[in-house]
N, CA, C and O atoms as CSV, one atom per row, in Angstrom:
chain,resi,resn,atom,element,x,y,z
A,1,UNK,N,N,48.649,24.452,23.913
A,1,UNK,CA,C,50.083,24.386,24.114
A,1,UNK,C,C,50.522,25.577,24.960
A,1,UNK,O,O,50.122,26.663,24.541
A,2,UNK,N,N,51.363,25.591,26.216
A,2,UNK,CA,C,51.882,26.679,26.940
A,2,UNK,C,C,52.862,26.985,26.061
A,2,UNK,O,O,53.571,26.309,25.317
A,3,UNK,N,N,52.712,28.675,26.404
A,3,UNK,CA,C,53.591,29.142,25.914
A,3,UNK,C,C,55.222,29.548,26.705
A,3,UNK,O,O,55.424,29.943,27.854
A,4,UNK,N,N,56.173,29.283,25.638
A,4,UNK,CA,C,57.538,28.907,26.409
A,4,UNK,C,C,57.816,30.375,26.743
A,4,UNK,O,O,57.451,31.265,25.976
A,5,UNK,N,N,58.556,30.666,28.055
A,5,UNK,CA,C,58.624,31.581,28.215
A,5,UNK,C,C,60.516,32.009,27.943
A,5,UNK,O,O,61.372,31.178,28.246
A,6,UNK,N,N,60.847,33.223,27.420
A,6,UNK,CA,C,61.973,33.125,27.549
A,6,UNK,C,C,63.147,33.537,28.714
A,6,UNK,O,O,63.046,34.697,29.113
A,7,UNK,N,N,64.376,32.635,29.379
A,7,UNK,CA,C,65.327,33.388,30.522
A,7,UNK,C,C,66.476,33.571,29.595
A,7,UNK,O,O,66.610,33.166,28.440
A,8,UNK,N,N,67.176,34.180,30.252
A,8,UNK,CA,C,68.522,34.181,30.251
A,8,UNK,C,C,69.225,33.382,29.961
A,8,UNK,O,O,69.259,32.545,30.864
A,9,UNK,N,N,70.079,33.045,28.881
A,9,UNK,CA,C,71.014,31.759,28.449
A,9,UNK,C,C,70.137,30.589,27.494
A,9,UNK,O,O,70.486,29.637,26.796
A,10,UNK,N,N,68.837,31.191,27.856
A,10,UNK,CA,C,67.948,29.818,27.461
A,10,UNK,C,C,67.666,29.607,26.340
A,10,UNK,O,O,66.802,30.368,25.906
A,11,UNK,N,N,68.330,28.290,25.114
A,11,UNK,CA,C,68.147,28.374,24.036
A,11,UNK,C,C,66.418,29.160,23.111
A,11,UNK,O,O,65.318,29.034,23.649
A,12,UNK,N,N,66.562,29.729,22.047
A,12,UNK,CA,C,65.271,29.661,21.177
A,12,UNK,C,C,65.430,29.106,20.189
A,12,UNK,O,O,66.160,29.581,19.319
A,13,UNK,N,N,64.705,27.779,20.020
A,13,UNK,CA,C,65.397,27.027,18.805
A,13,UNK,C,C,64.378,27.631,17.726
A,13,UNK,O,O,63.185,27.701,18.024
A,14,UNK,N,N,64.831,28.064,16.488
A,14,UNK,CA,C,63.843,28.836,15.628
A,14,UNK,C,C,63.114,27.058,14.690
A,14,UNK,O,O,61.955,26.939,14.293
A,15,UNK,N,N,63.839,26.336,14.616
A,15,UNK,CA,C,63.422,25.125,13.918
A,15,UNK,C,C,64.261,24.156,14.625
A,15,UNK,O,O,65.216,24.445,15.346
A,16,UNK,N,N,63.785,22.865,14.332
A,16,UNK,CA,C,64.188,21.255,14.953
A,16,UNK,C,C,65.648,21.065,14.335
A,16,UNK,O,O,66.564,20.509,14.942
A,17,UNK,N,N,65.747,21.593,13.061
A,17,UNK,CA,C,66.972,21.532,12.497
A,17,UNK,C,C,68.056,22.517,12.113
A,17,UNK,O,O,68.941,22.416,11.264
A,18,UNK,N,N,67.734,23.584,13.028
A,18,UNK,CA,C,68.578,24.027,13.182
A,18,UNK,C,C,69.346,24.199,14.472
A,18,UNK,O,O,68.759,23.789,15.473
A,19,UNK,N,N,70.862,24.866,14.688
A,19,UNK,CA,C,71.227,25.059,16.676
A,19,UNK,C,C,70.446,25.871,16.361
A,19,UNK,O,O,69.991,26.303,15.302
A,20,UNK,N,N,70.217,26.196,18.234
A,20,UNK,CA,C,69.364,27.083,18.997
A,20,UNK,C,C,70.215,28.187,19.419
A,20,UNK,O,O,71.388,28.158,19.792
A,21,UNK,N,N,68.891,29.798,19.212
A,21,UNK,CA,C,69.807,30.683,19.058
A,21,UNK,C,C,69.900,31.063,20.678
A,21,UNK,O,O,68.858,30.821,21.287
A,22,UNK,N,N,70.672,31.459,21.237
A,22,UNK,CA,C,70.666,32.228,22.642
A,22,UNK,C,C,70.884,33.904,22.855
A,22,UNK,O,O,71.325,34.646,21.977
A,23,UNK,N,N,70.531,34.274,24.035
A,23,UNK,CA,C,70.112,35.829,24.289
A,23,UNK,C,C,71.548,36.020,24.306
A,23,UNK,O,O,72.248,35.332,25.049
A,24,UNK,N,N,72.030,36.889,23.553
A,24,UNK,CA,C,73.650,37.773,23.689
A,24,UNK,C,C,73.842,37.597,25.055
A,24,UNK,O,O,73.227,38.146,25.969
A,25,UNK,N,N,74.907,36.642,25.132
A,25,UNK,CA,C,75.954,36.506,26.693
A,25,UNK,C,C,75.962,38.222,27.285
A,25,UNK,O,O,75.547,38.371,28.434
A,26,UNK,N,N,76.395,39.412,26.563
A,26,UNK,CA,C,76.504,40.281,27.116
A,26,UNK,C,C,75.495,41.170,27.626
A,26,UNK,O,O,75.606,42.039,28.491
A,27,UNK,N,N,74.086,40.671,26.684
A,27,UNK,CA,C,72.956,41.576,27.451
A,27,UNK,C,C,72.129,40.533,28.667
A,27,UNK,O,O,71.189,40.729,29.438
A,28,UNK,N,N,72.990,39.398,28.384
A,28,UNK,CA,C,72.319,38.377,29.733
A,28,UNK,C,C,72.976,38.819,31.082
A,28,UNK,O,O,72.338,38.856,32.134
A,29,UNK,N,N,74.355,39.165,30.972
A,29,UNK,CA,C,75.097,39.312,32.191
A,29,UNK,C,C,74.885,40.860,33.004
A,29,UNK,O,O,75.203,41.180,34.150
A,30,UNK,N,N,74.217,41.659,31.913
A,30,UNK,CA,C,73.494,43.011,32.509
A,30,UNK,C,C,72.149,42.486,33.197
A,30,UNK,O,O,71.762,42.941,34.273
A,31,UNK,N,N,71.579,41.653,32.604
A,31,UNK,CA,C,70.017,41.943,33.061
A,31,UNK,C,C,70.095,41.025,34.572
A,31,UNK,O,O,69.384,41.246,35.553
A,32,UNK,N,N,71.267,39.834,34.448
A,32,UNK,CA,C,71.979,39.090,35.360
A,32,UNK,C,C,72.039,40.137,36.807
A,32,UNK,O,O,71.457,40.026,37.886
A,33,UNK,N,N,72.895,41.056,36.353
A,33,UNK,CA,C,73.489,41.930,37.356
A,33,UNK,C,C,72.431,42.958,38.150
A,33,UNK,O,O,72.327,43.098,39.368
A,34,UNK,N,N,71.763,43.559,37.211
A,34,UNK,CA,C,70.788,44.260,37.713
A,34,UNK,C,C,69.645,43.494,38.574
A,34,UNK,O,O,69.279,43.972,39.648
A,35,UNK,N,N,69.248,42.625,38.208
A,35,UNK,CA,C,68.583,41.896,39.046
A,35,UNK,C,C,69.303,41.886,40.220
A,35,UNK,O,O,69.046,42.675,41.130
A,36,UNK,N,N,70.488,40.779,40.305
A,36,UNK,CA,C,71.301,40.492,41.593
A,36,UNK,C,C,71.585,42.447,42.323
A,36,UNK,O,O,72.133,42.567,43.419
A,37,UNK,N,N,71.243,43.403,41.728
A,37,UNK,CA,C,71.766,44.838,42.566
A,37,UNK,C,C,70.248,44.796,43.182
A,37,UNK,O,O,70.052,44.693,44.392
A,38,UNK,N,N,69.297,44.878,42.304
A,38,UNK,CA,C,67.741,44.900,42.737
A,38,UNK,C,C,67.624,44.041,44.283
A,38,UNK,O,O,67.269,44.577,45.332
A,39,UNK,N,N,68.008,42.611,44.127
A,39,UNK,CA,C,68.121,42.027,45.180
A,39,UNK,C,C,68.673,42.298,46.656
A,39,UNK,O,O,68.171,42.006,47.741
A,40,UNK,N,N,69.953,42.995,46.323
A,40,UNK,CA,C,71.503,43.205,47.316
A,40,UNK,C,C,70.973,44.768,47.677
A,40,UNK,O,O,71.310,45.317,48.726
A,41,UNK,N,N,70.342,45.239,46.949
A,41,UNK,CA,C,70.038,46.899,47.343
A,41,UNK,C,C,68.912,46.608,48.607
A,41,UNK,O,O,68.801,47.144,49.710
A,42,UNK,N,N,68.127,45.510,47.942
A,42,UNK,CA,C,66.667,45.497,49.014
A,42,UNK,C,C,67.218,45.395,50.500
A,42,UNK,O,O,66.939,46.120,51.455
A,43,UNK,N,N,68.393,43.898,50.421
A,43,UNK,CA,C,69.009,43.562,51.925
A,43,UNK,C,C,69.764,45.019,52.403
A,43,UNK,O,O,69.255,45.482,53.423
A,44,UNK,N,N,70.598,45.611,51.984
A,44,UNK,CA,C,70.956,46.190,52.086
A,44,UNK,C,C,70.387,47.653,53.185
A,44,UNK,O,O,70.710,48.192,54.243
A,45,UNK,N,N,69.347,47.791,52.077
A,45,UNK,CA,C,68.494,49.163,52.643
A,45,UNK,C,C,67.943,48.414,53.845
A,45,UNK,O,O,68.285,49.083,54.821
A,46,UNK,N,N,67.257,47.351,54.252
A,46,UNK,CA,C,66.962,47.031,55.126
A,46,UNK,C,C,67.339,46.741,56.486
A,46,UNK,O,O,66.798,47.025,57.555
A,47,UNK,N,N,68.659,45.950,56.130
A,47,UNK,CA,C,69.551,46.736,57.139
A,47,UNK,C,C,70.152,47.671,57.992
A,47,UNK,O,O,70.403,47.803,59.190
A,48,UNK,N,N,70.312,48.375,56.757
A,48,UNK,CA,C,70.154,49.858,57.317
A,48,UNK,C,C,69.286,50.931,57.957
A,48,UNK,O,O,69.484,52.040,58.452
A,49,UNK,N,N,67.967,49.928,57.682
A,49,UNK,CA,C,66.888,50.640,58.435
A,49,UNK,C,C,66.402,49.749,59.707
A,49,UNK,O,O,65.388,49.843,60.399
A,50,UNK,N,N,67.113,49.166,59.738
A,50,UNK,CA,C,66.639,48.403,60.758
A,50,UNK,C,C,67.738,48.391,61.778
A,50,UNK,O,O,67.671,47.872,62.892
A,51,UNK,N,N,69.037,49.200,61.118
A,51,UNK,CA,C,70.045,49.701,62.058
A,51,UNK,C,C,69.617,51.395,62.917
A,51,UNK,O,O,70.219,52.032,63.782
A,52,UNK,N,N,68.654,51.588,62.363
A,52,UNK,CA,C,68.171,52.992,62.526
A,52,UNK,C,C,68.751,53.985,61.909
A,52,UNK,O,O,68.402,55.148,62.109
A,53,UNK,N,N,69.806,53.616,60.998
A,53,UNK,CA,C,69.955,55.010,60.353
A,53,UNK,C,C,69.182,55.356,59.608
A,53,UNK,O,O,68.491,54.535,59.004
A,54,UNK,N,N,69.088,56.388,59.464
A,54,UNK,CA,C,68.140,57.442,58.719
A,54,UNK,C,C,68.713,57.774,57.329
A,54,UNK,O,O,69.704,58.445,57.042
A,55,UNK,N,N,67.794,57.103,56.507
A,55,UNK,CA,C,67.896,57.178,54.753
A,55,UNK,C,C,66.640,58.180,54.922
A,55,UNK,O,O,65.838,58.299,55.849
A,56,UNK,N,N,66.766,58.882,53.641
A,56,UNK,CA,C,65.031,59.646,53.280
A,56,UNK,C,C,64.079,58.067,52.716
A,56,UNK,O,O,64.298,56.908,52.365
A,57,UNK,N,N,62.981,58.999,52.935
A,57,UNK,CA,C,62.389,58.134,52.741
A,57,UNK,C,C,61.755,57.478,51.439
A,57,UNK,O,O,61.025,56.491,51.343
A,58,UNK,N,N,62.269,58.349,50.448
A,58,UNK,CA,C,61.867,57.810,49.536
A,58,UNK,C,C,63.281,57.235,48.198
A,58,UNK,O,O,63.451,57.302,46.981
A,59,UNK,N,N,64.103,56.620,49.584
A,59,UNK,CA,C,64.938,56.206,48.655
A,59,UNK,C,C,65.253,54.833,47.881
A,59,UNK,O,O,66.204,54.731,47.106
A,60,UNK,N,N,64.303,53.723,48.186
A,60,UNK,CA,C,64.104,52.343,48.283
A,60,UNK,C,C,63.166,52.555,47.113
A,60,UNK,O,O,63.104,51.645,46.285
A,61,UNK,N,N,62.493,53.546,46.955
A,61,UNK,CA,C,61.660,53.641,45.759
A,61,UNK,C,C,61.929,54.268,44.660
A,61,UNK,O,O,61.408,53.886,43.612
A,62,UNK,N,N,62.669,55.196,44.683
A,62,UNK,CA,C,63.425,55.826,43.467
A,62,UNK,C,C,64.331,54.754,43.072
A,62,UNK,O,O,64.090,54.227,41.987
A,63,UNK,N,N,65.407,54.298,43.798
A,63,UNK,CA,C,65.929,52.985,43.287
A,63,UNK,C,C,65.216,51.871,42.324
A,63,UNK,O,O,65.465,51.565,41.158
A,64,UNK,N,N,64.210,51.365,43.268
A,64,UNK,CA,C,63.407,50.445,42.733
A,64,UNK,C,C,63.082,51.113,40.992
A,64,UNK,O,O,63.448,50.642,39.915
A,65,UNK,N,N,62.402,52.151,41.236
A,65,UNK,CA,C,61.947,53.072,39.482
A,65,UNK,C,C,63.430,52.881,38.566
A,65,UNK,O,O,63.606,52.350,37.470
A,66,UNK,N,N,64.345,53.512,39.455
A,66,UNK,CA,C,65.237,53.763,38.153
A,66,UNK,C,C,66.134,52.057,37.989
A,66,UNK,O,O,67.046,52.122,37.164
A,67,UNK,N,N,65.993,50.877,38.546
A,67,UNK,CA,C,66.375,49.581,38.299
A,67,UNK,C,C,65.536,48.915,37.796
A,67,UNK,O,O,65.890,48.042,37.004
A,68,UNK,N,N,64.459,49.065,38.026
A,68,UNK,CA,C,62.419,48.686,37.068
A,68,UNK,C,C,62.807,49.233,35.695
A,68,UNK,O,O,62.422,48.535,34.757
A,69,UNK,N,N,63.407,50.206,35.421
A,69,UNK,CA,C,63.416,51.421,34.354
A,69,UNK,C,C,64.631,50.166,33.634
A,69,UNK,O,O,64.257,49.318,32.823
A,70,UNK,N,N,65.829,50.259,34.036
A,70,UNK,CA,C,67.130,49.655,33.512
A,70,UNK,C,C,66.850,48.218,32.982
A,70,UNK,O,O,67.502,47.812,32.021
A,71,UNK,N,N,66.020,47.527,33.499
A,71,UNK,CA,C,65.809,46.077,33.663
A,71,UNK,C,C,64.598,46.080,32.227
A,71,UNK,O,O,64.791,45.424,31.203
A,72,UNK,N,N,63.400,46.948,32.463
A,72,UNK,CA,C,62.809,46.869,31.199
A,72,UNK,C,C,63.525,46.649,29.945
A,72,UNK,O,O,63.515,45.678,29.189
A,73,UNK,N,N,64.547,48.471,29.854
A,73,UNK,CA,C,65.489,49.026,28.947
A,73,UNK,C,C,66.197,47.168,27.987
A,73,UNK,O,O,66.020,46.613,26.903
A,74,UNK,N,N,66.788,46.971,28.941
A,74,UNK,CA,C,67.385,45.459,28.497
A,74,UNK,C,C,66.780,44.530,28.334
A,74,UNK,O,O,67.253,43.788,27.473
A,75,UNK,N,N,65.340,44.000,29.080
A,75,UNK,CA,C,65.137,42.915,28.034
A,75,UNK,C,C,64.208,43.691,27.451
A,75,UNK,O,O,63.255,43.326,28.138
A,76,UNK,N,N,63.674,44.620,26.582
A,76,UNK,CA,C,63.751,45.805,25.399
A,76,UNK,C,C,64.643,45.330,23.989
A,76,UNK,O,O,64.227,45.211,22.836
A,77,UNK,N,N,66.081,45.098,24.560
A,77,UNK,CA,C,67.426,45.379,23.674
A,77,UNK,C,C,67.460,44.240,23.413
A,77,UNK,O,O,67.845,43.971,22.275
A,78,UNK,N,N,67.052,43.010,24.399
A,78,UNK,CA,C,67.030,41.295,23.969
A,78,UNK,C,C,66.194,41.049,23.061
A,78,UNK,O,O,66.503,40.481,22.014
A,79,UNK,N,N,65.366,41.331,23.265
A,79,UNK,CA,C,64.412,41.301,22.728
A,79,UNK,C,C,64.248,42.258,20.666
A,79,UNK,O,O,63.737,42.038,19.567
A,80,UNK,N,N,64.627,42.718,20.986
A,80,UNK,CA,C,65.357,43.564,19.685
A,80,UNK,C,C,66.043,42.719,18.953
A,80,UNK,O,O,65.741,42.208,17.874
A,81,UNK,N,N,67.280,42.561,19.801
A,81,UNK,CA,C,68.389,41.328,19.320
A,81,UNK,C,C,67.761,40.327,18.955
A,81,UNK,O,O,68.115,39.905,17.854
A,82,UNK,N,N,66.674,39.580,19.631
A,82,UNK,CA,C,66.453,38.218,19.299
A,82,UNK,C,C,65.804,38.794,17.483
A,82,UNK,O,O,66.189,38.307,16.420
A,83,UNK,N,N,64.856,39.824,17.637
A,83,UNK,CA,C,63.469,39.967,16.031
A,83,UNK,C,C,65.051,40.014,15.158
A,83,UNK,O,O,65.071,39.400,14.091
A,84,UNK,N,N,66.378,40.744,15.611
A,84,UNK,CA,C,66.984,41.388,14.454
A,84,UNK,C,C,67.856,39.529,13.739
A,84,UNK,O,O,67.900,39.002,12.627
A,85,UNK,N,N,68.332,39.179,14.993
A,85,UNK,CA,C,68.901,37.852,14.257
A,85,UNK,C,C,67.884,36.712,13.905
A,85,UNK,O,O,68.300,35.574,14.123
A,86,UNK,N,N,67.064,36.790,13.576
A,86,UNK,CA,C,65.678,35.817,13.428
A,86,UNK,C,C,65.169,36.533,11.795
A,86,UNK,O,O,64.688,35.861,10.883
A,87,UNK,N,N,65.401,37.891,11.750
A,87,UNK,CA,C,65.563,38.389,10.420
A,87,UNK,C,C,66.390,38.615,9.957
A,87,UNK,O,O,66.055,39.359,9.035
A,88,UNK,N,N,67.994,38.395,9.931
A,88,UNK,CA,C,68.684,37.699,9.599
A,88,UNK,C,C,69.108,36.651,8.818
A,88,UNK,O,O,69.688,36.604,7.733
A,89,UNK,N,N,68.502,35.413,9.963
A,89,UNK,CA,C,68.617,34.087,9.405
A,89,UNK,C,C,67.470,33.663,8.158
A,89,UNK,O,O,67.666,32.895,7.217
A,90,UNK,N,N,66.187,34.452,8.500
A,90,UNK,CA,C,64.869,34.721,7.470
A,90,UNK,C,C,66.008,34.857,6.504
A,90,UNK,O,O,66.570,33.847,6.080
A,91,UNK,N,N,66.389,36.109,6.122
A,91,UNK,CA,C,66.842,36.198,5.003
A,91,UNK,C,C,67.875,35.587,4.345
A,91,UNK,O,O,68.008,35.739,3.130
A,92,UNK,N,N,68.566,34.968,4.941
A,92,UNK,CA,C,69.736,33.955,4.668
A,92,UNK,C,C,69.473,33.253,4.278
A,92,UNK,O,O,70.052,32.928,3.241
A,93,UNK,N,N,68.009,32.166,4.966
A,93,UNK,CA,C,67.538,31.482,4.467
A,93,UNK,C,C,66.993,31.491,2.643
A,93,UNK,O,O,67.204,30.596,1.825
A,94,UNK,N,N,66.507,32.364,2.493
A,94,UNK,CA,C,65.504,32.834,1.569
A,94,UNK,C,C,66.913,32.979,0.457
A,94,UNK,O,O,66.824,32.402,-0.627
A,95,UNK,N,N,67.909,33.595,0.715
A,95,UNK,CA,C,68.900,33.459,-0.230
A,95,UNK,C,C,69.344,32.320,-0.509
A,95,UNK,O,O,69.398,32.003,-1.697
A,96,UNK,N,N,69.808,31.345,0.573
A,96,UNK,CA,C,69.619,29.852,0.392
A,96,UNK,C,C,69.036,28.920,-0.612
A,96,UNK,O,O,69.430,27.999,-1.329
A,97,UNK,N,N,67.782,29.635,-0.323
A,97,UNK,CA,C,66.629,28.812,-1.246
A,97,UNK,C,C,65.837,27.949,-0.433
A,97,UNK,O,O,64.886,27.301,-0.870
A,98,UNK,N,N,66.418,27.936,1.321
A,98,UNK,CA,C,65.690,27.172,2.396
A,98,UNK,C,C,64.446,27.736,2.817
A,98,UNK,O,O,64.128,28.922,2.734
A,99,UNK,N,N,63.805,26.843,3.251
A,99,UNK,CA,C,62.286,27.556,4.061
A,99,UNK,C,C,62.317,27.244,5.644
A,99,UNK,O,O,62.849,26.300,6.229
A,100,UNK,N,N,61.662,28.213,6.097
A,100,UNK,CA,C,61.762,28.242,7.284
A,100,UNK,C,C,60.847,27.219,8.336
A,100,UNK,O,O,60.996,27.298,9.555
């Protein structure tokens, strides 16, 4: 069986009968954004170097580190979010008297 991979918005259904939980709207629209800057920075710098102005040169790469760095950081925090509400519902369940 492949394993499902998880995006952004994209349900995780923990069981058939239950709704499916999704990644916090608000840490989707960061990891959203940073990507789309990752993207818009690349055109950007390129442009600009291909206008001949003179950036140092190691500025396309410090960027890249510290948006590589930000982008981990968050899906890190999704990922957090998803174990913390999944133990949660574990335990809700279990008070319930439901099984998982």
């Amino acid at each position: 069986m492949e394993k499902e991979q998880l995006k952004p918005g994209r349900p995780v259904a923990a069981s058939t009968k239950r709704k499916p939980m999704t990644i916090d709207p608000r840490l989707q629209i960061i990891l959203e954004n940073l990507n789309d800057a990752k993207k818009r920075f690349n055109e950007v710098y390129s442009q600009v170097i291909s206008e001949g102005i003179h950036v140092y040169e190691s500025a396309q790469k410090d960027f890249m580190t510290d948006i590589d760095s930000a982008i981990t950081n968050t899906t890190y925090m999704i990922a957090q979010k998803i174990e913390f509400d999944l133990r949660v519902l574990c335990a809700n369940e279990k008070q319930d008297g439901g099984a998982l």
